[in-house]
C-alpha positions in Angstrom: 27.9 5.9 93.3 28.6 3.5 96.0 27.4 3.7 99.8 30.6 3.3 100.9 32.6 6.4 98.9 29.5 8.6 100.3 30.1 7.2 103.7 33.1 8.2 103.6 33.4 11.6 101.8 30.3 13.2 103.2 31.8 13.4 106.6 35.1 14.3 105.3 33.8 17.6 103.3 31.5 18.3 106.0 34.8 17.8 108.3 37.1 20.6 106.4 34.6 22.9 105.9 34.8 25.1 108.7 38.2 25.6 107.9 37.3 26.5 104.3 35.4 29.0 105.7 37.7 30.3 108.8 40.6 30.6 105.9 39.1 32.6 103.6 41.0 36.0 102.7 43.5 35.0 104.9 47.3 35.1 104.4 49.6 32.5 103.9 53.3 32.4 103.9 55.1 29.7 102.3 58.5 28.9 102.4 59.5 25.9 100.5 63.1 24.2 101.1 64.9 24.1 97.7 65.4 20.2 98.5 61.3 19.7 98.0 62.2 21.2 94.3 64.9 19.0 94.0 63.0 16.0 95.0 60.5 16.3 92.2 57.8 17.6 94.8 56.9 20.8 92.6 54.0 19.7 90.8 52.0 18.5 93.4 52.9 21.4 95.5 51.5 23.8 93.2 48.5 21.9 92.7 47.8 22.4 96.4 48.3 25.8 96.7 46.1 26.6 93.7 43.8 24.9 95.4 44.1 26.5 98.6 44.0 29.5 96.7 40.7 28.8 95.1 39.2 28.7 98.5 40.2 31.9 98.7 44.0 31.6 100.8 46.0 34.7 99.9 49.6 32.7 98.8 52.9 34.3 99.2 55.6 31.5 98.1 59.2 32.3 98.8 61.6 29.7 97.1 64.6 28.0 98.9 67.8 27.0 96.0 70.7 25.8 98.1 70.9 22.7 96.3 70.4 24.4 93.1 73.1 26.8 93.9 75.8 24.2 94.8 75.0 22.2 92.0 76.0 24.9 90.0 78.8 25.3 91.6 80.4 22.5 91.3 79.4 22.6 88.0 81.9 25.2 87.2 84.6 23.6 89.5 84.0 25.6 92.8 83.5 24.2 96.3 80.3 25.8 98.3 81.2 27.8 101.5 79.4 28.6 104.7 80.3 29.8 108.0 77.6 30.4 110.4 74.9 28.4 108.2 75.1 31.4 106.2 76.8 31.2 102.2 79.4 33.1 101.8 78.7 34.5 98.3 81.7 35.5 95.8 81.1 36.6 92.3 81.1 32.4 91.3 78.4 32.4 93.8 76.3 35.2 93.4 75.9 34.5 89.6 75.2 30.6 90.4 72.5 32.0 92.9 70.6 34.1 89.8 70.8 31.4 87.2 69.4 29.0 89.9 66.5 31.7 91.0 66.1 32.2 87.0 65.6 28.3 86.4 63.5 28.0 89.7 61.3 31.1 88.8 60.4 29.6 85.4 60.1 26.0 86.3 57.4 27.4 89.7 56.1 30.2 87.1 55.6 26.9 84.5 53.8 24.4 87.2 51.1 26.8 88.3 50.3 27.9 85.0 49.3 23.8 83.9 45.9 23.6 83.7 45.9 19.6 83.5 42.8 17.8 83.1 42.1 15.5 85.8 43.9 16.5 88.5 43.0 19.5 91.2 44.5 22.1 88.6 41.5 21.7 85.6 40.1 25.1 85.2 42.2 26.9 87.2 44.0 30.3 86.8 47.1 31.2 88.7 48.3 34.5 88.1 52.4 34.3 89.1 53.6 37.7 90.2 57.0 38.1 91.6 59.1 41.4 91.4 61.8 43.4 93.4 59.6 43.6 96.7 62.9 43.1 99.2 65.3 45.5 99.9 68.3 44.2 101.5 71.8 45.0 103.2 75.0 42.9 103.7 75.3 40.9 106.5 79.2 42.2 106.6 82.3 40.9 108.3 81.0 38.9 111.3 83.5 36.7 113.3 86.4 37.8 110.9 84.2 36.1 108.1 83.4 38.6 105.2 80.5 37.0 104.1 80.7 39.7 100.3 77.4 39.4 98.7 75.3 37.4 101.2 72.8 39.7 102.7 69.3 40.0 105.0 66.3 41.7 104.3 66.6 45.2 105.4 63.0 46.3 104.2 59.5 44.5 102.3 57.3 46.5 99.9 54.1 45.1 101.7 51.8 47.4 100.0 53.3 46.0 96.9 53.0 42.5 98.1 49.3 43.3 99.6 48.0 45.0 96.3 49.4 41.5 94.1 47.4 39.6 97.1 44.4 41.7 96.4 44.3 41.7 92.9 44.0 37.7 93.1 48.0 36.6 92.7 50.0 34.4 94.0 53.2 36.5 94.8 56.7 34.6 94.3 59.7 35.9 96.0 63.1 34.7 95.0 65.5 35.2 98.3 67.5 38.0 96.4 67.5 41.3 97.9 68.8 44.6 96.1 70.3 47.5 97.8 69.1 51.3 97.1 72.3 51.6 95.1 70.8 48.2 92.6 73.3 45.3 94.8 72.2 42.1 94.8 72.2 40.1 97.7 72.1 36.3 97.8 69.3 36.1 101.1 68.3 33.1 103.3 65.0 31.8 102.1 63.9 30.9 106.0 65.0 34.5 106.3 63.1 36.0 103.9 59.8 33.8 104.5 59.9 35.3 108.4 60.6 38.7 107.4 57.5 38.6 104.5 55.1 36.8 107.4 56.2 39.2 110.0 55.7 42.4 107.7 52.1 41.4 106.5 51.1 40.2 110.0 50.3 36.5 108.2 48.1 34.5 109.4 50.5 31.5 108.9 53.8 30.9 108.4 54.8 27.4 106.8 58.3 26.2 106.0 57.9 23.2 103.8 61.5 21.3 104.5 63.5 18.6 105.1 62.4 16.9 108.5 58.8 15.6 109.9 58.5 18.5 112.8 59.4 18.9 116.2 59.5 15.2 117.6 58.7 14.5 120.8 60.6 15.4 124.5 60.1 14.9 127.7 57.9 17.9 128.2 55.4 16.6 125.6 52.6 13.7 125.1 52.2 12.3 121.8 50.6 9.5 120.1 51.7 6.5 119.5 50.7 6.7 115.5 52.9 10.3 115.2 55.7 10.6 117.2 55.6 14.7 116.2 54.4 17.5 119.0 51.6 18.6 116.2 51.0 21.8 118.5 54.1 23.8 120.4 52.8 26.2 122.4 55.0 29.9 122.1 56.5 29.4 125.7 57.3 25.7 125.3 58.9 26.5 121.8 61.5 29.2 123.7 62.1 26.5 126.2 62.7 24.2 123.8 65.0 26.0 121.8 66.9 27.1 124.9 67.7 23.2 125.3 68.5 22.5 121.7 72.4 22.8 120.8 72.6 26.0 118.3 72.5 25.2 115.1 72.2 27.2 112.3 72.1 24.4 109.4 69.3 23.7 107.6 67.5 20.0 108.0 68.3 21.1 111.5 65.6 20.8 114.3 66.8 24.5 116.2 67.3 25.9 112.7 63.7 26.3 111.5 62.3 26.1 115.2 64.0 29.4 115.7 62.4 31.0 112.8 58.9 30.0 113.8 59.7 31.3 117.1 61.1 34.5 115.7 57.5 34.8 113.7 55.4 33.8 116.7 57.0 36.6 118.7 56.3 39.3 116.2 52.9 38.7 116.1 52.5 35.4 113.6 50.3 33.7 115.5 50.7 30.0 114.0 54.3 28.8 112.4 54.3 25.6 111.1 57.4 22.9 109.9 55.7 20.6 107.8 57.5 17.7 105.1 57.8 17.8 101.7 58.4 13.9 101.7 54.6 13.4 102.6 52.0 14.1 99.8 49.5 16.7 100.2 51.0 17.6 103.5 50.3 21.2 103.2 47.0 20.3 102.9 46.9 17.9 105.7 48.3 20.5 108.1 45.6 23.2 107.2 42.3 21.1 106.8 42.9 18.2 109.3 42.3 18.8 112.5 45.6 17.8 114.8 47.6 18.4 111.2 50.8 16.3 109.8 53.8 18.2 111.4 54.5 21.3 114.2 52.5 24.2 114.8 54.2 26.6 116.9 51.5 29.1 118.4 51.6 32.1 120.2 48.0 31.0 122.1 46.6 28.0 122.8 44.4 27.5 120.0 41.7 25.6 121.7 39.2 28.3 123.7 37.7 27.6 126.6 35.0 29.7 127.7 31.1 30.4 128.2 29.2 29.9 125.3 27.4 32.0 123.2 24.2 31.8 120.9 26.5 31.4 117.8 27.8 27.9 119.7 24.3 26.6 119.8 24.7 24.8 116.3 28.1 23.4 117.2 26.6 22.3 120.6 23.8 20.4 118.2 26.3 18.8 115.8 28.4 17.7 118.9 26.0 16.0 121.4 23.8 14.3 118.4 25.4 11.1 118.3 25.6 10.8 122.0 22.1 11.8 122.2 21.1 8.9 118.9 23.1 6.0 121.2 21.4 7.1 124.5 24.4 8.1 126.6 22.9 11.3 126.1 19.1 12.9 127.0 18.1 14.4 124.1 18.0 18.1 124.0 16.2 20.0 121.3 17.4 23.4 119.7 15.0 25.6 121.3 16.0 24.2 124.4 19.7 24.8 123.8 19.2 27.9 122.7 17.1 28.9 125.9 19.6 27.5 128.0 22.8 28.9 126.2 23.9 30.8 128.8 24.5 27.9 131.6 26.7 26.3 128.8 30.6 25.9 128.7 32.7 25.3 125.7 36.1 24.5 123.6 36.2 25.4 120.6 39.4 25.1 118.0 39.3 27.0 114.8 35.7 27.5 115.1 34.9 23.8 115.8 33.1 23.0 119.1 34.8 19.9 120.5 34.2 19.9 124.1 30.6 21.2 126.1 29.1 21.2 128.9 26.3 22.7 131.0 25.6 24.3 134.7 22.0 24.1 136.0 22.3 25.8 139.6 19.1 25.3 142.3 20.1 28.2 144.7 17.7 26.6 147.3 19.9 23.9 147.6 23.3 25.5 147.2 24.1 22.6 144.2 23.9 22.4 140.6 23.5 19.9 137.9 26.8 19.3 135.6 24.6 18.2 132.0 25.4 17.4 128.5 29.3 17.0 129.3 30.3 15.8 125.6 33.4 15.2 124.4 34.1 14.9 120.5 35.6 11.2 119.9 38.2 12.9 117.4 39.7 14.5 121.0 38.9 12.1 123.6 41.9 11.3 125.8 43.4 14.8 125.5 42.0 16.0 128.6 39.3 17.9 127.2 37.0 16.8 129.5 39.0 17.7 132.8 39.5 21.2 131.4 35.6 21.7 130.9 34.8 19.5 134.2 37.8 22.2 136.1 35.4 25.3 134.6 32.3 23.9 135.2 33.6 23.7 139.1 35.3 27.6 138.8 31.5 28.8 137.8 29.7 26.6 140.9 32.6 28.2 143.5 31.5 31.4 141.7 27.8 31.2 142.3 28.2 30.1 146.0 27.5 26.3 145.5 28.5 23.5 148.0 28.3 20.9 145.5 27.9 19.9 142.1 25.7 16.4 140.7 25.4 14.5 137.5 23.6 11.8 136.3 24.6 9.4 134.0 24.0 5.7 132.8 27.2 4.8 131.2 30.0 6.7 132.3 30.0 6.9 136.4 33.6 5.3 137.0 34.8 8.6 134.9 33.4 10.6 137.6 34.2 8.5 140.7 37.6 8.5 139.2 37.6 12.7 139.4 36.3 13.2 143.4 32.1 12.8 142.3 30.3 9.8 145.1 27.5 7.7 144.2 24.1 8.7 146.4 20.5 8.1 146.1 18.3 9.6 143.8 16.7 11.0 146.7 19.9 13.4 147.3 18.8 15.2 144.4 16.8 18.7 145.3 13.3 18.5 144.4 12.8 20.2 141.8 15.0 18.0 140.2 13.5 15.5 141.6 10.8 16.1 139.8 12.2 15.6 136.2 13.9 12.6 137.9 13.5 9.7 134.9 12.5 6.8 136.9 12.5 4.5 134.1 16.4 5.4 132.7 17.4 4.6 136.0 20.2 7.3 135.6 22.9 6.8 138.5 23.9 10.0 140.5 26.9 11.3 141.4 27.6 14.3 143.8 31.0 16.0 144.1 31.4 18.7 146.9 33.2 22.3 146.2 35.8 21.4 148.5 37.1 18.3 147.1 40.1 19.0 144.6 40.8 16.1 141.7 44.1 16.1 140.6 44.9 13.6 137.3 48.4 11.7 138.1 48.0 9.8 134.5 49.7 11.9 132.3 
């Protein structure tokens, strides 16, 4: 096996594992755009989510078929009809809308149960369970528009969905709906997906659909290799949606933005809009770091706070390069675990990205800012400022005058943010002491008083 394929996969595996492991018997909610069918997309979409089942995901799919359904239509010679970005469904329509869920059911049904060699499918066992969990009502005469047999959910047999979950199944739901008296409802799949997440409390939400995510405005920084917000904070979502012209058509920004909002709010706490025109993007959103398309999120997924004794591994993992290429003192594990306590971190999905720590000498009203580390997957996202702006909170709220660092490589970052250049002689003496004459660090002193404010973004 070559150097190079264990150069690379090695840190890759070790890179998505802590998501393996924060995912497990969690729930997903999947709704996949009819179009993503359509395009031929199904078999590698099943093949991911048996494989995000297999690491132990609990799966509920919910099928789109609008194109299936107007195909059929026209088919038989009839024109399709909305009002509202809702289908008005006659007879015609209702019984195109059950042949299409019948031929969708089957062909989804067929992909998961494939069991191809070679491919992420070998060995695997998907058990298919779908069933008349939704009970629905018609959505009526609105505007003067009977809209017959179109419906929304009215009510979700979650224990039924919760006790397929449990039992190891992928639960399909067709966006039909029946009514106590035995109705069916035609149902909107965005609808439905919502409704399911909302009702099991999901820990994700994912429409699979037609456009990339929320691209960028004026209220966002992106990079220049995606132009898509990757994360939407709840807030900026509802502000955003404010601004966007209504719009109830799907391949519509504001159309699937108001649904993740809708799931945020109702306590979803990530919603994501992710393309089926980008292979493996499912998987690309859950296991990659920054992800492929828009997570809308009703907190700011990266923690700031003190750490704890759990960190101290994280904190190992992330200052051991810095530490191999001597930007860095090295800092052994019982030394990080002793000092735990003076350390501040961010952590994202239970990945430590950002440290740093506060030694405080009371007799000299200061304290030394150490081991500021910054993953290199993050850097230039201001990760650094947020943990240099905590690190300053904690030495206002011991009593401190000052804070001091020393570096050898990085003192223009910290001229830029307020620190001053003194002599090593500044430092209190019992730092002093541990002074390293021979690394010649430089040292940099920034008083309590002096406030840093970033004008680059």
């Amino acid at each position: 096996m070559s150097s190079v394929f264990n150069f690379t996969f090695v840190p890759w595996f070790r890179s998505v594992a802590p998501y393996i492991h924060k995912f497990r018997n969690q729930t997903f909610v999947l709704g996949v755009c009819g179009e993503a069918v359509a395009a031929g997309k199904l078999p590698n979409l099943a093949q991911d989510l048996a494989l995000i089942q297999s690491m132990g995901v609990k799966v509920v799919l919910v099928h789109g078929f609008r194109p299936q359904v107007n195909e059929q239509l026209r088919a038989k010679g009839h024109t399709p009809r909305f009002a509202q970005g809702i289908r008005i469904t006659d007879e015609v329509s209702l019984d195109c809308a059950q042949e299409a869920a019948g031929q969708l059911r089957y062909e989804i049904e067929a992909a998961f149960s494939q069991g191809l060699p070679n491919t992420p499918m070998a060995g695997a066992t998907v058990r298919v369970i779908s069933g008349n969990f939704l009970t629905a009502r018609p959505v009526g005469i609105v505007d003067g528009v009977d809209f017959q047999r179109s419906g929304v959910v009215r009510k979700i047999d979650t224990a039924g969905i919760v006790q397929s979950l449990e039992m190891g199944a992928l639960v399909l739901l067709s966006p039909f709906g029946f009514s106590p008296t035995g109705e069916a409802f035609n149902l909107n799949m965005e609808d439905v997906a919502t409704s399911v997440a909302v009702a099991l409390q999901a820990d994700k939400l994912i429409f699979v659909t037609e456009i990339a995510g929320i691209t960028a405005h004026s209220s966002q920084v992106v990079s220049e290799s995606n132009p898509i917000v990757t994360e939407l904070p709840l807030a900026d979502a509802e502000r955003l949606l404010a601004a966007l012209p209504c719009c109830n058509t799907p391949g519509n920004t504001a159309f699937y933005l108001q649904h993740c909002v809708k799931a945020c709010k109702n306590g979803v706490e990530r919603s994501h809009i992710i393309p089926f025109a980008v292979d493996g993007s499912i998987l690309l959103e859950v296991y990659v770091h920054d992800g492929i398309g828009t997570m809308v999120v009703d907190e700011k997924l990266e923690s700031l706070r003190e750490a704890t004794v759990d960190d101290v591994g994280g904190i190992l993992k992330l200052i051991e390069p810095f530490e191999k290429d001597g930007t860095l003192v090295k800092r052994g594990r019982t030394e990080i675990e002793r000092d735990v306590n003076y350390y501040t971190v961010i952590e994202h999905d239970g990945v430590i990205f950002a440290c740093a720590a506060l030694y405080i000498y009371p007799e000299s009203r200061t304290g030394e800012m150490a081991a500021l580390t910054v993953s290199p997957q993050v850097q230039g996202q201001g990760d650094g400022e947020r943990v240099l702006k905590r690190i300053e909170q904690r030495a206002k709220a011991a009593g401190l005058d000052s804070i001091f660092v020393l570096t050898t490589r990085t003192a223009h970052w910290f001229l830029k943010r307020g620190f001053v250049l003194v002599d090593p002689d500044w430092l209190p003496d019992a730092r002093k002491r541990k002074y390293n004459w021979d690394r010649k660090s430089q040292v940099l002193v920034k008083p309590m008083g002096l406030a840093y404010h970033d004008h680059a973004g």
